[in-house]
C-alpha positions in Angstrom: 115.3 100.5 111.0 111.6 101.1 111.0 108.7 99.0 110.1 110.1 97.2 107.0 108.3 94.9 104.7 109.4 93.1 101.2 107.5 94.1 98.3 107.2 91.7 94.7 105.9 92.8 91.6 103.8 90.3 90.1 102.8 89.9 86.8 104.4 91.6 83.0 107.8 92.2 82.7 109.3 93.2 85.8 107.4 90.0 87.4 109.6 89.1 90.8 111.3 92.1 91.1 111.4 92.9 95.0 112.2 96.2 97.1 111.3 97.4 100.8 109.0 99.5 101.7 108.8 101.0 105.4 105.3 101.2 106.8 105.7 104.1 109.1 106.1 106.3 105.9 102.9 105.1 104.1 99.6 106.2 104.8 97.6 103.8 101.8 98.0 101.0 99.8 98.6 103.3 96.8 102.0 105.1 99.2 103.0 101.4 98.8 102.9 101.0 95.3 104.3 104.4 94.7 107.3 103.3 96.5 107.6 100.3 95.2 108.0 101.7 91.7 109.8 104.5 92.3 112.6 102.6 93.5 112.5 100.3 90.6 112.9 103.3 88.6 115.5 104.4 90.1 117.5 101.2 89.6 116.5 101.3 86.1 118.0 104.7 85.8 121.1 103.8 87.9 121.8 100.9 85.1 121.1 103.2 82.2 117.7 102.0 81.6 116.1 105.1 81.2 114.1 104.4 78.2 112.5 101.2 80.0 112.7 103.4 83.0 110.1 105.7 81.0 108.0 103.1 80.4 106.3 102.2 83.5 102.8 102.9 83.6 102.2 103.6 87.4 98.4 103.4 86.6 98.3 99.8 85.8 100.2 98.2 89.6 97.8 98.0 92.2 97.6 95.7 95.4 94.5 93.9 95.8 95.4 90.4 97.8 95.7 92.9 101.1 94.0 95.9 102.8 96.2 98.8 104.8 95.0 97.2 108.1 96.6 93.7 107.1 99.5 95.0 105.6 100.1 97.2 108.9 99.4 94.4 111.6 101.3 91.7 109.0 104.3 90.1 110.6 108.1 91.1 109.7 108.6 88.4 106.7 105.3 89.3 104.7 105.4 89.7 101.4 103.6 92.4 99.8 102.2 91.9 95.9 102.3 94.4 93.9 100.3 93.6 90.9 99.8 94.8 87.1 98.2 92.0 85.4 94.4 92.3 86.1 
């Protein structure tokens, strides 16, 4: 397995959902929140949540408690935040 990491979503209504991310397939913070919500997406879809799937506004997450060069360096159990609510 690569160079994993958790990632949370804090803040509006998907607050504390969590998904992995692998840091040898990101290149920016923004490859991290991609990630992060396309696999929430997808598990929306898989459930039959496509109109809430639809929803999502990819413009509004954002990570702003961390730069790359944290987030690359962090150790194994640290917690991404993905955030929507500033």
């Amino acid at each position: 397995m690569g160079n994993i990491r958790k990632t949370c979503i804090s803040g509006g209504l998907f607050t504390g959902y969590e998904t992995i991310v692998d840091l040898d397939n990101i290149d920016s913070l923004q490859d991290i929140v991609d990630i992060t919500i396309e696999n929430l997406k997808s598990r929306l879809n898989f459930i039959n949540l496509h109109e809430l799937s639809n929803s999502i506004d990819l413009r509004v997450y954002h990570i702003h408690s961390s730069n790359i060069g944290e987030i690359l360096i962090s150790e194994p159990q640290y917690v991404i935040y993905v955030c929507n609510h500033c």
